[in-house]
C-alpha positions in Angstrom: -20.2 7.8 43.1 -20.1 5.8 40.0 -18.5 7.2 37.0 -19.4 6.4 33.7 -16.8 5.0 31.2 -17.0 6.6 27.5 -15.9 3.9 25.4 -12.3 5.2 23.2 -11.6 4.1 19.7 -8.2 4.3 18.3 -7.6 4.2 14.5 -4.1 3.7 13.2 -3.6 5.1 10.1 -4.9 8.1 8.7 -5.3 7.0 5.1 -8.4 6.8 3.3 -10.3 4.0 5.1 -8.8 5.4 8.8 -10.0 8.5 7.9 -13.6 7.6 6.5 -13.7 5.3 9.9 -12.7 8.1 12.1 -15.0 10.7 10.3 -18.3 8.3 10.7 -17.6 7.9 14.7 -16.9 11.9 15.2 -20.2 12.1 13.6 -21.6 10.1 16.1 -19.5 11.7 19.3 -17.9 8.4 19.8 -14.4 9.4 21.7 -11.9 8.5 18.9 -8.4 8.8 18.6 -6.6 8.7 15.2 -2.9 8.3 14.9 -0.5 8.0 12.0 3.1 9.1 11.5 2.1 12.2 9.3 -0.3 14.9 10.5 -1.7 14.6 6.9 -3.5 12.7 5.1 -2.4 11.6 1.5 -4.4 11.7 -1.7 -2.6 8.1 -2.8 -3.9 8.2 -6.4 -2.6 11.3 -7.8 1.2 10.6 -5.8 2.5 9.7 -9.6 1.6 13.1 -10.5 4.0 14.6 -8.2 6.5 12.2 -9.2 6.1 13.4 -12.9 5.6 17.0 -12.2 2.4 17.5 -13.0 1.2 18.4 -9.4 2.9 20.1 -6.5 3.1 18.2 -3.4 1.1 20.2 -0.9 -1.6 19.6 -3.4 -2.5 16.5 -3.0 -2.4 16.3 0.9 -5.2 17.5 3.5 -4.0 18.3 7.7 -5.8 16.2 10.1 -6.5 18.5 12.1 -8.3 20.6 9.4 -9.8 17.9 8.4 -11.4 16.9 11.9 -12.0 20.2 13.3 -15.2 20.4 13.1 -15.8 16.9 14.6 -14.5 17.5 18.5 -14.5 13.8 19.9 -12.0 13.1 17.2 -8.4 13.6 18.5 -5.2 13.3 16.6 -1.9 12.1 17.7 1.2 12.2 15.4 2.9 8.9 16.4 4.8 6.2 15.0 2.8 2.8 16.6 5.5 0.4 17.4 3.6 -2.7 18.9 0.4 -3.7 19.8 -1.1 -5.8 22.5 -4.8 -7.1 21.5 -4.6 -9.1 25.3 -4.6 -5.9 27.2 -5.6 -3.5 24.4 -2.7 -1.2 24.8 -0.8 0.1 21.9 3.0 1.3 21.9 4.9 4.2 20.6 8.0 5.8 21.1 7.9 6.8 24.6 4.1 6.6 24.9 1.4 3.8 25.2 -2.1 4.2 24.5 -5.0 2.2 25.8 -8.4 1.4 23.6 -11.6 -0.5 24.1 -11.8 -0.5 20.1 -9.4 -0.3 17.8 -9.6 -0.3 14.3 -5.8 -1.1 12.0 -5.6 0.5 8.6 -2.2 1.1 8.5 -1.5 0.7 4.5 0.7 -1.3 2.4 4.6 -1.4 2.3 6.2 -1.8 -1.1 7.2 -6.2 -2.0 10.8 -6.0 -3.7 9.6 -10.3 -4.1 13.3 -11.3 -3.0 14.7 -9.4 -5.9 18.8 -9.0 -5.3 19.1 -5.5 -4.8 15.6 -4.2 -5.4 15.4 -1.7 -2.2 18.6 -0.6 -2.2 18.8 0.8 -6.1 15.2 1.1 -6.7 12.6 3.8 -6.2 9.3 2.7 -4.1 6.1 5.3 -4.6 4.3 4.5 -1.8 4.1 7.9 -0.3 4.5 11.7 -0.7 8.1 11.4 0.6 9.2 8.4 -2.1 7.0 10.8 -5.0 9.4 13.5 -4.3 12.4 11.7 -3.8 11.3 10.2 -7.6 10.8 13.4 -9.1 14.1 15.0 -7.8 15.5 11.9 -9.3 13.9 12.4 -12.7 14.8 16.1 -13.0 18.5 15.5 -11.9 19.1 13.1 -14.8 17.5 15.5 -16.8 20.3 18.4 -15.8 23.2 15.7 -15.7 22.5 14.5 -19.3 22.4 18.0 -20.5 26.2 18.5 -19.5 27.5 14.9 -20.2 29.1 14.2 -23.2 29.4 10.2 -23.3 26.9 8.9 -24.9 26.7 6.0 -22.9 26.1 7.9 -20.1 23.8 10.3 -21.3 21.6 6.9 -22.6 21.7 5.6 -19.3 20.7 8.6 -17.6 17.7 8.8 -19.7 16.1 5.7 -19.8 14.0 4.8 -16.9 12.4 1.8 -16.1 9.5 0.7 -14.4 8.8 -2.6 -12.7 5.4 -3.2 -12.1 2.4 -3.5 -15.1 -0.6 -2.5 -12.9 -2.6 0.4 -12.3 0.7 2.5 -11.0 3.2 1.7 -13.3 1.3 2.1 -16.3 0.0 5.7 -14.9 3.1 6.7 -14.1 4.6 5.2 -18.1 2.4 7.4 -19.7 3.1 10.5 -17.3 6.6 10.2 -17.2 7.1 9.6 -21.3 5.0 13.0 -21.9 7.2 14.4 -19.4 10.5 13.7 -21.1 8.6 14.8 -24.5 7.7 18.3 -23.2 10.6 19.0 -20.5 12.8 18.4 -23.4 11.2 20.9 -25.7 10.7 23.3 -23.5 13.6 23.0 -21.1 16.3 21.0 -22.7 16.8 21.3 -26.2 20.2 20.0 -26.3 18.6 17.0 -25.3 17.3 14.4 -28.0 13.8 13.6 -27.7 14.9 10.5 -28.8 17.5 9.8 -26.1 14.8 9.5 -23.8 13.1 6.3 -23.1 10.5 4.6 -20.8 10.5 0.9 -20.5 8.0 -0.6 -18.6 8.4 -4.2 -17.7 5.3 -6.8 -16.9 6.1 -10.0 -14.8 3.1 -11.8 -16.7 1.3 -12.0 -20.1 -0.6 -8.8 -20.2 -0.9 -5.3 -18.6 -3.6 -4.5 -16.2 -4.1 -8.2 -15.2 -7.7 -7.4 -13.0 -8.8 -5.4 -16.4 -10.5 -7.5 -18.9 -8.2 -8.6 -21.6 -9.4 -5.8 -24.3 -8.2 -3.0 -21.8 -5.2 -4.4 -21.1 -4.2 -4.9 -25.0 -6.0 -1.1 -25.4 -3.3 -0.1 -23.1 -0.6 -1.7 -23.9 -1.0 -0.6 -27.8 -1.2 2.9 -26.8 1.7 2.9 -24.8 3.6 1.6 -27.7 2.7 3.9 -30.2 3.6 6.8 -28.1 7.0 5.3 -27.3 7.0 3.3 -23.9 9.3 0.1 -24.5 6.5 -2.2 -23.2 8.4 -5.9 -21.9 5.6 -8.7 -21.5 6.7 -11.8 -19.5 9.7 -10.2 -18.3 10.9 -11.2 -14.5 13.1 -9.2 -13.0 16.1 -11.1 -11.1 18.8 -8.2 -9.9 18.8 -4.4 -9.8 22.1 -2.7 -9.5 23.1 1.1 -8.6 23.4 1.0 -12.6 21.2 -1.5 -14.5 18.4 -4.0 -14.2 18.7 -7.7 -15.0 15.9 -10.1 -15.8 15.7 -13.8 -15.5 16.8 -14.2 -19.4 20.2 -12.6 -18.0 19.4 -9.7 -20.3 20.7 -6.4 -18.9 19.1 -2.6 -19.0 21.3 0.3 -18.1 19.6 3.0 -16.3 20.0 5.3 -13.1 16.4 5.0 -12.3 14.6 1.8 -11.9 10.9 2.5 -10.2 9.3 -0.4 -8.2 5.5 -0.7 -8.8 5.5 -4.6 -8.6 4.2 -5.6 -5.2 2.9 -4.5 -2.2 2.9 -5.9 1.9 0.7 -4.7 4.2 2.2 -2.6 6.4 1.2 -4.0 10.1 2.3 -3.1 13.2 4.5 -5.7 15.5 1.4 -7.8 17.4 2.6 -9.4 20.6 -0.3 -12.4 19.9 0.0 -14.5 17.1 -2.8 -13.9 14.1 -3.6 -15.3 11.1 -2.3 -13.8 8.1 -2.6 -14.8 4.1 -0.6 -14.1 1.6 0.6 -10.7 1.2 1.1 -10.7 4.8 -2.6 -9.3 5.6 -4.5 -10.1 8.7 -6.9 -12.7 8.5 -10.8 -11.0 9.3 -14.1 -12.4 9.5 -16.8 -11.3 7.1 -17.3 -8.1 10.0 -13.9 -7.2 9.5 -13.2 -7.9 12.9 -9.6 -9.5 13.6 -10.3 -13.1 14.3 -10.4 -14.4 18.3 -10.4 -10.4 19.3 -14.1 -8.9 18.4 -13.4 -5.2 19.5 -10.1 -4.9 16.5 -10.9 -4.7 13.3 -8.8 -4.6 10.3 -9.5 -2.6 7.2 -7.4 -1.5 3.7 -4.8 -3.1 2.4 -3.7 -4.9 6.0 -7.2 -7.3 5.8 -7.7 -10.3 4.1 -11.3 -10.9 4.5 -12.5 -14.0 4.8 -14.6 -15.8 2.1 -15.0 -12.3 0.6 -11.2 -11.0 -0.7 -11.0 -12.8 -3.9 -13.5 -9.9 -5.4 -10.9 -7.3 -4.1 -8.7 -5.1 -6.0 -6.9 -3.2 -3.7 -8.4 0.2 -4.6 -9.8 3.2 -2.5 -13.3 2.4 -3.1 -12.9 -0.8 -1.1 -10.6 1.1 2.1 -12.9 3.6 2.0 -16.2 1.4 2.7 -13.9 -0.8 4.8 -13.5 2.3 6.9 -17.3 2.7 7.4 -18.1 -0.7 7.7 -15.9 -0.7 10.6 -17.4 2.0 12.4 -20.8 1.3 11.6 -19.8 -2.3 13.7 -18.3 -0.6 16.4 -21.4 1.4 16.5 -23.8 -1.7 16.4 -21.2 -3.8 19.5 -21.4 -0.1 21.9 -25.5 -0.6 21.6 -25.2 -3.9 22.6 -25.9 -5.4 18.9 -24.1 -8.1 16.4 -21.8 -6.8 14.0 -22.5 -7.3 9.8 -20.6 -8.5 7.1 -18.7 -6.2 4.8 -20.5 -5.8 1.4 -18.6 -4.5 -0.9 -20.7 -2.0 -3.6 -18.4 -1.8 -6.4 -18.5 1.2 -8.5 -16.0 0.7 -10.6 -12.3 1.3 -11.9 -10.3 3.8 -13.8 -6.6 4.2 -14.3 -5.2 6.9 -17.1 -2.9 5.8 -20.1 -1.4 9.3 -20.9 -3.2 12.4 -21.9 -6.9 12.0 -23.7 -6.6 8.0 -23.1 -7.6 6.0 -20.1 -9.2 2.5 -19.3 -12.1 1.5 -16.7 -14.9 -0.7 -16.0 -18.0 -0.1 -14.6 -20.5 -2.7 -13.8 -20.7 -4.7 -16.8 -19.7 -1.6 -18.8 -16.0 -1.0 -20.1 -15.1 2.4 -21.3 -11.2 3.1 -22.8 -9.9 6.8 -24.5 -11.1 10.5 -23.7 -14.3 9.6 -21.7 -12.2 7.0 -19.6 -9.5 10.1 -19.4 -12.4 12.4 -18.4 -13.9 10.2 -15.8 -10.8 9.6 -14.1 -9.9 13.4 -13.7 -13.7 14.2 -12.5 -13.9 11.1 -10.1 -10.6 12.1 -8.4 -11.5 16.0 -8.3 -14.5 15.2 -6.1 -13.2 13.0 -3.6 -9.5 14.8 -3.1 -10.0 16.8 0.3 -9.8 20.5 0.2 -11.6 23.0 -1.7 -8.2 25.1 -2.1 -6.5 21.4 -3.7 -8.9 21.2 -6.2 -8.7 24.4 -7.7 -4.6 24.2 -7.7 -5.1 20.4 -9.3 -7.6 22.0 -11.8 -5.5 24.6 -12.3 -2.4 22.4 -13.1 -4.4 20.3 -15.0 -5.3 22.7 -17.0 -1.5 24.2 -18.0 -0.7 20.6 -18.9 -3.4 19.7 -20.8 -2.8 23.1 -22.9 0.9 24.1 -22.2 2.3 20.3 -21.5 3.8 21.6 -18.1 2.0 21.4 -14.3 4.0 22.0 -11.4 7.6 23.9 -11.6 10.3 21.5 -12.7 12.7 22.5 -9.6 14.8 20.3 -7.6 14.4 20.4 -4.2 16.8 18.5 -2.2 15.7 17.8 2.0 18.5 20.2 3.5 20.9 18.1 6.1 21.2 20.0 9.5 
């Protein structure tokens, strides 16, 4: 007797365009199986509001399995994908292979220290939850050692952070981190100078949000400065010690805390065939997303460089997100026997926040800066974080800031060593 085989899909990567992916098969009953290293997903835009205490980190994540549960042909596997074979469609773990008749990559981006000297040894990535924490600890423990210290070297040092990276990140997390030393200070610390404490926020090339148009960026970067971020245009950095930063004009900053914004890989599993990749290290995909030479893997997020198409890209959620459903639909169309179709990209826009009441964005042909940019970006991000229970602790949060200048408590927490 002949049994029928139910096609599987695996998804690697469980961030926002794995997930949407995952979520529009399950709709369908396709047999799906979605692994990532965490069994959570992460709400990747608000990660610098952790960092700067604004947020707690339970807050801005979602478990898989509560997120899927009411979708029961989607399965999830907490694994760390070590290699993959497109030839005989296996994928391998740590002690465990997986076979697939589809399989979809959107494993993310790694951060791109760009051959700095000493970049990921003294520098501090935000790429996930772990990194956001690991930042804020960071932040908060100069704050306590400056407040005992009595050199005044020291104490400077402690309290200037830098920030390499002008885009979307390192300008959200300027402005959050310079209100943070403004009210921590007051409120916490008032030994400690207001003055003392200073955000410097170097740029690589001639302006500040360089996919903005060029009013936003100068917007920006005038806000910035009159609410004390040291912003450094044209500035290349060329070595980062356990104690300062050096750029290329042999100029030297002395901090504790240098934060890397500036560049990002994408973060691909080991693939035993060779594929085409652009810059950036990103797959190489047609216009269907699909992998080139293997029609039933498809690439999506940050670890795609889609043909013809990825000059118009940005990077952002918006594009992952439709990536994810793109994908799916494809898969979708290829189990009914049909041809896959291009990835068209809808745009609907792009918002980053300066600091409190100020932001930037475009939409369509429409640019919007200040408190309805601010606005925007705080009800855009309410509606699509996961988890009715994380949006009324955000809200909340949000809220205490806004009126009280403090979010989240401004503990240490430490990871305790067994």
């Amino acid at each position: 007797m002949k049994t029928s085989h139910k096609p599987r899909v695996v998804v690697i990567g469980a961030g926002f365009a794995g997930v949407e992916a995952a979520k529009k098969l399950g709709k369908q009953g396709v047999n799906v199986l979605l692994v990532d290293r965490h069994n959570y997903h992460t709400f990747v835009p608000m990660l610098y509001q952790v960092a700067t205490a604004i947020l707690y980190p339970h807050q801005i994540i979602y478990p898989l399995r509560r997120l899927f549960r009411r979708l029961p042909t989607v399965n999830i596997l907490q694994a760390d994908v070590k290699q993959v074979d497109f030839h005989n469609q296996i994928i391998y773990g740590e002690n465990l292979t997986i076979n697939y008749d589809y399989l979809i990559i959107a494993t993310g981006s790694i951060s791109q220290y760009l051959g700095v000297t000493g970049a990921p040894e003294n520098s501090f990535p935000i790429r996930t939850l772990t990194d956001a924490i690991a930042l804020r600890n960071q932040i908060l423990s100069c704050f306590e050692q400056a407040a005992k210290v009595t050199d005044e070297d020291e104490k400077t040092r402690l309290l200037t952070f830098v920030i390499v990276g002008g885009g979307a990140t390192g300008v959200e997390l300027a402005g959050s981190l310079n209100e943070l030393i403004q009210c921590a200070f007051k409120q916490d610390y008032p030994s400690l100078n207001r003055d003392k404490g200073q955000v410097i926020l170097l740029q690589s090339g001639e302006q500040l949000f360089s996919s903005y148009p060029q009013q936003l960026s100068k917007y920006t970067e005038k806000w910035l400065r009159h609410h004390g971020v040291k912003v450094h245009l044209n500035s290349k950095v060329s070595k980062v010690t356990a104690e300062a930063v050096y750029l290329e004009d042999e100029t030297a900053i002395f901090t504790d805390t240098v934060i890397w914004t500036a560049g990002v890989l994408a973060g691909i599993p080991e693939i035993r065939q060779s594929v085409k990749t652009a810059k950036k290290n990103k797959i190489i995909v047609e216009e269907t997303l699909q992998v080139c030479q293997h029609q039933n893997v498809y690439g999506v997020g940050d670890v795609c460089y889609v043909d013809r198409q990825q000059e118009s890209f940005n990077g952002v959620a918006q594009e992952a997100i439709q990536q994810g459903k793109t994908a799916a639909d494809n898969i979708l169309r290829q189990m009914r026997g049909e041809s896959p179709k291009p990835f068209n990209y809808v745009n609907k826009g792009r918002l980053a926040i300066i600091g409190k009441h100020a932001g930037v964005g475009k939409i369509g042909k429409f640019t919007i800066k200040g408190f309805i940019a601010w606005f925007v970006w705080l009800e855009v991000h309410l509606v699509y974080l996961p988890g009715i229970s994380n949006r009324l602790g955000v809200f909340s949060n949000w809220l205490k800031y806004y009126f009280f200048g403090e979010g989240a408590w401004r503990v240490i927490i430490s990871r305790v060593k067994k």
